[in-house]
C-alpha positions as CSV (number, residue, x, y, z in Angstrom):
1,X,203.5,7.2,-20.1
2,X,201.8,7.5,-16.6
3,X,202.0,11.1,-16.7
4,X,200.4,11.3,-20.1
5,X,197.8,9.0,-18.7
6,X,197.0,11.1,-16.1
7,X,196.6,14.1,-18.4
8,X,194.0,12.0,-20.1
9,X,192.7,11.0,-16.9
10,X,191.8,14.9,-16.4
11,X,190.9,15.6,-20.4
12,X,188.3,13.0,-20.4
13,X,186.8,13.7,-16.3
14,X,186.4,17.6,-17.2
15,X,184.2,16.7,-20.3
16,X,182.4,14.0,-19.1
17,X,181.3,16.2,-16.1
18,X,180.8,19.5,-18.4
19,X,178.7,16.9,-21.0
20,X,176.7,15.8,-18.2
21,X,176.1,19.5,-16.9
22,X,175.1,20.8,-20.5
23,X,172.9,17.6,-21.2
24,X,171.2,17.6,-18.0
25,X,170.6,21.1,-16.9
26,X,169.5,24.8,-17.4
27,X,171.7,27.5,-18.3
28,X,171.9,29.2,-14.9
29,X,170.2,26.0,-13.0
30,X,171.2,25.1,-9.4
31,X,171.9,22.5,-7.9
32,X,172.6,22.6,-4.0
33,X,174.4,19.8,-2.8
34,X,175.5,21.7,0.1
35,X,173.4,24.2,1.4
36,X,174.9,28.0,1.8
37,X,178.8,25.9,0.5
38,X,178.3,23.9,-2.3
39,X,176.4,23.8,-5.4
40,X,176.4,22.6,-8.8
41,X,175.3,25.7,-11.0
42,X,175.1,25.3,-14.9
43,X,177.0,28.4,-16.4
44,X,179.1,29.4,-19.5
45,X,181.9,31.7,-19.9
46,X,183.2,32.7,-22.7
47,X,186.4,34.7,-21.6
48,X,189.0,33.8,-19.1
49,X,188.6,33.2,-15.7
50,X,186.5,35.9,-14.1
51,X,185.0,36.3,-17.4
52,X,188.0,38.6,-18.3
53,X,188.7,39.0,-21.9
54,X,185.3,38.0,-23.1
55,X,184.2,36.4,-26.6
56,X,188.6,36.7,-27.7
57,X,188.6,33.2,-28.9
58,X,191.0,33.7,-31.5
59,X,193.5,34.9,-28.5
60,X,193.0,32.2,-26.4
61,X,193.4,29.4,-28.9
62,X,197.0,31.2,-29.9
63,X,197.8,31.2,-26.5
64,X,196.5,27.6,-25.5
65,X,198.3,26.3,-28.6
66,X,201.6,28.3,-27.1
67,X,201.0,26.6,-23.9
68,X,200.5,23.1,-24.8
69,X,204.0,23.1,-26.8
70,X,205.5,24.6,-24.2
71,X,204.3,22.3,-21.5
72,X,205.0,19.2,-23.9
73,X,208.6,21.0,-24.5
74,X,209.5,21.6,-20.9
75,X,208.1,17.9,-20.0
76,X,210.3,16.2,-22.5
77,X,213.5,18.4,-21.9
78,X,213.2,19.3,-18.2
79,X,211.2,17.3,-16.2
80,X,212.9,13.4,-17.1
81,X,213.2,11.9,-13.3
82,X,211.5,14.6,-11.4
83,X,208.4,13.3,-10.6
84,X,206.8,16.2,-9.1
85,X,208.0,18.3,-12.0
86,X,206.4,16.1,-15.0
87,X,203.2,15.5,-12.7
88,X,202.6,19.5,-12.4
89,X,203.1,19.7,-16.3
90,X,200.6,17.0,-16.7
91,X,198.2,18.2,-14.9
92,X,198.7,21.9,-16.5
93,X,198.2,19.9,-19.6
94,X,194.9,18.2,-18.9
95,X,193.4,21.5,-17.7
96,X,194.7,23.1,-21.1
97,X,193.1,20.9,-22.8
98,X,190.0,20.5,-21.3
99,X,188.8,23.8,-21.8
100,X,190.5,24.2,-25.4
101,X,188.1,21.4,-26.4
102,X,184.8,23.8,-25.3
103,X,186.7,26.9,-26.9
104,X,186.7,24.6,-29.9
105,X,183.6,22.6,-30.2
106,X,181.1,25.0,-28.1
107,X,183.1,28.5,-28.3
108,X,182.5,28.6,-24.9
109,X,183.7,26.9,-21.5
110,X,181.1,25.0,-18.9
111,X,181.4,26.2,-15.8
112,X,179.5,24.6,-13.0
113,X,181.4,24.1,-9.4
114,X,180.3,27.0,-7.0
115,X,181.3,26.9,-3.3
116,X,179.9,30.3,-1.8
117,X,183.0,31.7,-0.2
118,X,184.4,31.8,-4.0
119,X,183.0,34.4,-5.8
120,X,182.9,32.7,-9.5
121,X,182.1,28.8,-11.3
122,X,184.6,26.8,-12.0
123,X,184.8,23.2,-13.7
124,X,187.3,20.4,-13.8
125,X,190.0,22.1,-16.2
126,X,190.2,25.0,-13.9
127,X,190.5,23.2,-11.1
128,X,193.5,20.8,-12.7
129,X,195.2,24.3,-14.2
130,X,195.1,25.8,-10.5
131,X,196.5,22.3,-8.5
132,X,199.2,22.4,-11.4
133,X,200.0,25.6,-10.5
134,X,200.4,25.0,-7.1
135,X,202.6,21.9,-8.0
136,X,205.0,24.0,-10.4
137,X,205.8,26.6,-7.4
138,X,206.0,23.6,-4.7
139,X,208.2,21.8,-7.1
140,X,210.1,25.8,-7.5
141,X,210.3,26.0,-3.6
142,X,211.8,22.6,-3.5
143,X,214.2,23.2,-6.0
144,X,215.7,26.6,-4.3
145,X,215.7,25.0,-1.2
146,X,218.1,22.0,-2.5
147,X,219.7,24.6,-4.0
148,X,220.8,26.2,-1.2
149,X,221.7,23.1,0.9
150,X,224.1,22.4,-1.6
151,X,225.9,25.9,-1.6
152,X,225.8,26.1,2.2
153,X,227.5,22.6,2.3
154,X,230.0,23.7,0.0
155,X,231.0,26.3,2.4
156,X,230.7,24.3,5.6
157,X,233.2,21.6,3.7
158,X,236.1,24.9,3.6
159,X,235.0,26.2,7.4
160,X,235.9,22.7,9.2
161,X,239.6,22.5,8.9
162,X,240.0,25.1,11.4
């Protein structure tokens, strides 16, 4: 239930933050909150990141509707008592969602965290589908590493009766 929660946690932060962007500013307005690092910058994108695949809607709700089963399939199946496994999932989930609900309601996704050393906008969904990401392949790492303590103690267990 906590993971689920946390999902939600994301869902409802990314459109509050996007609501508040769309309500309150321009279409290309800037906000710096850091000068030459950080700004808040009102933009829309309707492809992928980078803007790839641009105004393919119908492609990215088939494949966000792929996604979310598959996430919810793995989570259920796979991830029961691996913490760091259901939390990546969840928080792959919330970022899913998040920008699904733009493709749906706005057919496009709100965009507005710009740090100048990056070279696009980004919002809250991005940012939860990139740290879940980065949780999946720690929680890969992790998993290939236990993997290979347990074959090398299987073969120290043989070597010590000499």
């Amino acid at each position: 239930m906590i993971y689920y929660l946390m999902a939600l946690f994301i869902i409802v932060f990314d459109q509050l933050t996007k609501y508040l962007v769309v309500r309150n500013m321009e279409l290309g307005e800037s906000i710096h909150v850091i000068d030459n690092f950080f700004y808040i910058t009102s933009h829309r994108n309707t492809g992928a990141a980078w803007g790839m695949l641009e105004g393919q809607m119908w492609l990215f709700y088939i494949v966000t509707i792929v996604v979310i089963i598959g996430l919810l399939f793995y989570f259920h199946r796979h991830a029961k008592g691996n913490h760091l496994f259901s939390l990546s999932l969840m928080v792959l989930l919330g970022g899913a969602i998040g920008n699904f609900i733009d493709r749906i309601i706005r057919q496009e996704v709100v965009d507005f965290i710009q740090f100048t050393f990056f070279n696009f906008i980004f919002n809250i969904a991005d940012a939860a589908l990139t740290l879940g990401v980065a949780l999946l392949f720690i929680q890969m790492i992790l998993e290939e590493v236990q993997e290979k303590r347990k074959k090398n103690g299987k073969h120290s267990t043989h070597n010590t009766g000499k």
